[in-house]
C-alpha positions in Angstrom: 10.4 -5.3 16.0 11.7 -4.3 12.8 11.4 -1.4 11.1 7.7 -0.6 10.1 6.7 1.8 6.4 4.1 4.2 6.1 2.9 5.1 3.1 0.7 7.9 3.0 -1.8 8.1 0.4 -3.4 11.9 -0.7 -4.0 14.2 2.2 -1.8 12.3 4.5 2.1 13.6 4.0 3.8 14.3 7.2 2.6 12.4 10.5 2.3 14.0 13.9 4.7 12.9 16.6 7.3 11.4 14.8 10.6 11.6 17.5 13.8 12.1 16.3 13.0 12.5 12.9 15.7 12.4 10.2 15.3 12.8 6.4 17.2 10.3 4.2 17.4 10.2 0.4 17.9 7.0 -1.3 18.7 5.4 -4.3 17.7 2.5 -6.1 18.1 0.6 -9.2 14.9 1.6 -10.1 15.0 6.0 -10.1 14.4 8.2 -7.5 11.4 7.2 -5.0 8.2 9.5 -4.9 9.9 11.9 -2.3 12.7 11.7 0.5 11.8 9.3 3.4 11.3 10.1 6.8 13.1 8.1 9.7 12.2 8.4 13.7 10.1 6.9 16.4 6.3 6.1 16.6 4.5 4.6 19.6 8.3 3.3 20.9 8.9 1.8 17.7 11.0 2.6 14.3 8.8 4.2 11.2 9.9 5.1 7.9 7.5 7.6 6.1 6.6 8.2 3.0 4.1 10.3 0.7 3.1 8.3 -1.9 2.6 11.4 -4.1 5.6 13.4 -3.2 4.9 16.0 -0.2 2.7 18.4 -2.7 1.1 15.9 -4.1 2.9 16.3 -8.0 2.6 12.7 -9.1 -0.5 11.0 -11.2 -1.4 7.4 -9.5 0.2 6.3 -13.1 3.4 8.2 -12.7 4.0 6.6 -9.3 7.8 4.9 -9.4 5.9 1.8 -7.4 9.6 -0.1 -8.0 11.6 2.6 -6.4 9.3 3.6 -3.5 8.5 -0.2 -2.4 12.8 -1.1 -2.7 13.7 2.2 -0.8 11.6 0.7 1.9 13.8 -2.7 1.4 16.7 -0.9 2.3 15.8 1.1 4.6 15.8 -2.1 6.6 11.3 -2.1 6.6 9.2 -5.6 6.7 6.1 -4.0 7.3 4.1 -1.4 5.4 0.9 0.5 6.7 -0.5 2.2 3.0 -3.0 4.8 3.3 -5.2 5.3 0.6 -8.3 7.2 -0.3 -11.1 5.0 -1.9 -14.5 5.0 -3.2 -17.2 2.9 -1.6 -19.0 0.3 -3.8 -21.1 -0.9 -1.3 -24.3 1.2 0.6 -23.2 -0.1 3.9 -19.6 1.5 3.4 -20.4 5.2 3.9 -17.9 8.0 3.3 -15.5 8.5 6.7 -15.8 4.9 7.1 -12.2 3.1 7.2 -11.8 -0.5 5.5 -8.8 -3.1 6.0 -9.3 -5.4 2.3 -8.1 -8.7 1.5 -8.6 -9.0 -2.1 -8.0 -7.1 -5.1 -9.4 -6.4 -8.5 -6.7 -5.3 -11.3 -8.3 -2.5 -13.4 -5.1 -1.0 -14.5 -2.7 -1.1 -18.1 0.4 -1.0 -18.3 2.3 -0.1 -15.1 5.5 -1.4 -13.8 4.5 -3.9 -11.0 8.1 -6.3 -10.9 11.3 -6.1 -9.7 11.8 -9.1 -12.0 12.3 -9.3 -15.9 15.6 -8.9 -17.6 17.1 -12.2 -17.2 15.7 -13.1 -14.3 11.9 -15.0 -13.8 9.9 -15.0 -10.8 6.7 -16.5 -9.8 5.4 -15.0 -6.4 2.1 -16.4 -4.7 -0.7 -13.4 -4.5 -3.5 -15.3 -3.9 -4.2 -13.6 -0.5 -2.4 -10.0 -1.4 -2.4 -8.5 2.0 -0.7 -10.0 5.1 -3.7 -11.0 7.4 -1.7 -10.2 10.6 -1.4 -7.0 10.0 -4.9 -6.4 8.5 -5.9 -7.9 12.2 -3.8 -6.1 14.2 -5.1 -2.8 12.7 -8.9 -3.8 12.8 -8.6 -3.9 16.6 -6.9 -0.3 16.5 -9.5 1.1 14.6 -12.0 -0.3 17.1 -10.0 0.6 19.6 -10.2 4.3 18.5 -13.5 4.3 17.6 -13.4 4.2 14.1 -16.3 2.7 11.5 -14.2 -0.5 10.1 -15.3 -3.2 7.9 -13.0 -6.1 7.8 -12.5 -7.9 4.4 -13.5 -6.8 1.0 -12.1 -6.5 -2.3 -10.2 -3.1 -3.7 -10.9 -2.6 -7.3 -7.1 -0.8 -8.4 -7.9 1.2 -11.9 -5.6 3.0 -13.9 -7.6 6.8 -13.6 -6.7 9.6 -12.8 -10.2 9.8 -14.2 -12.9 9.0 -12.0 -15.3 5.8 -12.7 -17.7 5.8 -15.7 -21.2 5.1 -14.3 -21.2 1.1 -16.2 -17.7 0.7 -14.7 -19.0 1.2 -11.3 -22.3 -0.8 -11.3 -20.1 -3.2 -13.3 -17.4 -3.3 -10.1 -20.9 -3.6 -7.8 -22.4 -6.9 -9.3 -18.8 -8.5 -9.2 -19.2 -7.7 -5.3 -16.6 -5.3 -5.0 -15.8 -3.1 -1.9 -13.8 0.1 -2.4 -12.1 1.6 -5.5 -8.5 3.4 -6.0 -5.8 4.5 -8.1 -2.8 3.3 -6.4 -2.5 -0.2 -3.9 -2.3 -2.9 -5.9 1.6 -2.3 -7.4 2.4 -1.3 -4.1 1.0 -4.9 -2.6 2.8 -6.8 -5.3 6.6 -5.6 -4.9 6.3 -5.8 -1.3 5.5 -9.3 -1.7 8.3 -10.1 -4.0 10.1 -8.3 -1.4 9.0 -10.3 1.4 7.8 -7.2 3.0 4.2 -7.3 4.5 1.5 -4.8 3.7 -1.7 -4.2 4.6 -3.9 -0.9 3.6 -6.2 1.4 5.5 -8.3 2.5 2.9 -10.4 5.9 3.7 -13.7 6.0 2.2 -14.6 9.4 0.9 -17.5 8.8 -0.8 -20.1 6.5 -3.0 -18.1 6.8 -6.4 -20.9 7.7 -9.0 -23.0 4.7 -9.1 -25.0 5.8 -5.6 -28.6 7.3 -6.7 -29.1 9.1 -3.7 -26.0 10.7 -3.6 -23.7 13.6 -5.4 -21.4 12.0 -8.2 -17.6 12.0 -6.9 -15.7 15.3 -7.0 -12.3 16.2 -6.0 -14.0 18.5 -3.6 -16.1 15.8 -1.7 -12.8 13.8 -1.7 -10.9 16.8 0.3 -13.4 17.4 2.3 -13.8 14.1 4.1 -10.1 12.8 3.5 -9.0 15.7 6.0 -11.5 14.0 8.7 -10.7 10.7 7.5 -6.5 11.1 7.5 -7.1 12.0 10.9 -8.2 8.6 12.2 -6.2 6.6 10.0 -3.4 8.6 12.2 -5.1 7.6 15.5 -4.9 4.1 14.1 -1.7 3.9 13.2 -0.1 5.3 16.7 -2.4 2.5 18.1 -2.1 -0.3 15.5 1.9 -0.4 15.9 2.5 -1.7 19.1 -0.7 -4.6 18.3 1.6 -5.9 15.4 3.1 -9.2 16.2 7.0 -8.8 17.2 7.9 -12.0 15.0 6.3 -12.5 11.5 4.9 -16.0 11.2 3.5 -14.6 7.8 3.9 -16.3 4.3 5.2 -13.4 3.3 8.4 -13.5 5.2 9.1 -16.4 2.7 7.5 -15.2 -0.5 10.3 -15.5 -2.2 11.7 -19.1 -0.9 10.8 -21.1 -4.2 9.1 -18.4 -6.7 12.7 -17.9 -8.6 12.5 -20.3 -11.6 15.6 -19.2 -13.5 19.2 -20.9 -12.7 21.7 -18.9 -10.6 24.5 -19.6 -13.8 22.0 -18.0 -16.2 21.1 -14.9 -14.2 23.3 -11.9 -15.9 25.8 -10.6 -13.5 24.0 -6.9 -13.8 20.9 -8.3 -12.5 22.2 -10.1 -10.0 23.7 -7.1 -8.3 20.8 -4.7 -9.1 18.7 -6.8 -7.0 20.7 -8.5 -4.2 19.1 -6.4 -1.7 15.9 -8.7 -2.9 17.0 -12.3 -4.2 20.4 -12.2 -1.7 19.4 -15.0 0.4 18.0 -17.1 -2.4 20.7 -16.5 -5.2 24.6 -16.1 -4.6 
């Protein structure tokens, strides 16, 4: 199996048990990534790690160089990413320290950087089903396997924050039947499709955003406190949920890319073209 990316969402920077562990810079056409990346071994197979929001946690869900982090991942030789990410639950029978594996998405955010393409060069990628359904399977049986509360399915409302939810906005995001809400996936799901890498999230619910009667509006505190018991079975999962993910990928997105590039090869600029090789390679010479 190739190479498999973590990317850790707040409260989860380092993973336990990492063997022969090496940190490795790299650089992409797009800036630095959101921190150095972390090479070893994880249940017998390859990882590269990654904290989404630098190792102390110094960079807003808007500030996040999606482009960089998802393309460092490319090279690093990665066609699989495991994101971790800390949600709010929209629905009652989602209770915080419950983990959910989505397959949809709701776009809530402005104006962020969510394309290696642009410049000279158009794309078209299909996103109709965002996360890669093999891995979202292979890591529901992990959870179950460890024990973990885990709801398969559901849509992850993305907004822009770092603000919490206004009370309409989250009945709103309730009556359209959402599931979960975060800052930082959906970027993250798109580049890895363009770059025919598969992702799938574990999304650890913290609490019920603000729209739950019954229950304390959202604070950073409440977040902490159950993302520290939360990180730890998305760990267990993990360690588990590697070795269940199939050795070949029969996955659309292996292929995302096969017939999404629209713009001739003679009319791509030369700059382009080299800046993202590592990407359209097989498809444009």
């Amino acid at each position: 199996m190739s190479r498999i990316g973590i990317i850790g969402g707040s409260g989860l920077y380092d993973i336990e048990g990492i063997k022969d562990v090496e940190r490795v810079e790299v650089d992409t056409p797009f800036g630095k990534p959101s921190d150095n990346f972390t090479l070893g071994k994880l249940a017998g197979h390859e990882v590269v790690f990654l904290p989404r929001h630098g190792s102390g946690h110094t960079i807003l869900p808007s500030e996040l160089p999606f482009r960089a982090n998802i393309y460092g991942m490319k090279k690093l030789g990665v066609e699989r990413i495991i994101a971790v990410s800390a949600v709010g639950s929209l629905k009652e029978e989602i209770r915080p320290l419950d983990i959910v594996i989505p397959d949809q998405f709701f776009d809530r955010t402005k104006a962020r950087e969510s394309t290696f393409f642009g410049g000279g060069i158009v794309a078209h990628v299909g996103f109709a089903d965002p996360f890669c359904a093999a891995m979202g399977d292979a890591l529901h049986r992990a959870a179950k396997q460890v024990g973990a509360r885990v709801h398969r399915g559901g849509t992850y409302v993305c907004m822009e924050g770092p603000q919490f939810s206004t009370r309409a906005e989250s009945h709103v995001y309730r009556q359209l039947g959402a599931s979960v809400i975060g800052m930082t996936n959906l970027q993250e799901a798109k580049l890895a499709r363009e770059a025919e890498i598969c992702y799938a999230t574990l999304a650890l619910s913290t609490d019920y955003d603000c729209w739950h009667v019954g229950e304390e509006d959202v604070t950073v505190e409440m977040i902490i406190g159950n993302l520290k018991k939360n990180v730890e079975t998305a760990k267990k999962i993990i360690k588990v949920g590697i070795p269940e993910l199939p050795m070949v990928r029969k996955c659309p997105c292996a292929t995302a890319l096969k017939d999404a590039i629209v713009t001739r090869p003679d009319a791509i600029p030369e700059k382009r073209k080299k800046e993202l090789e590592l990407i359209i390679g097989k498809y444009v010479k």
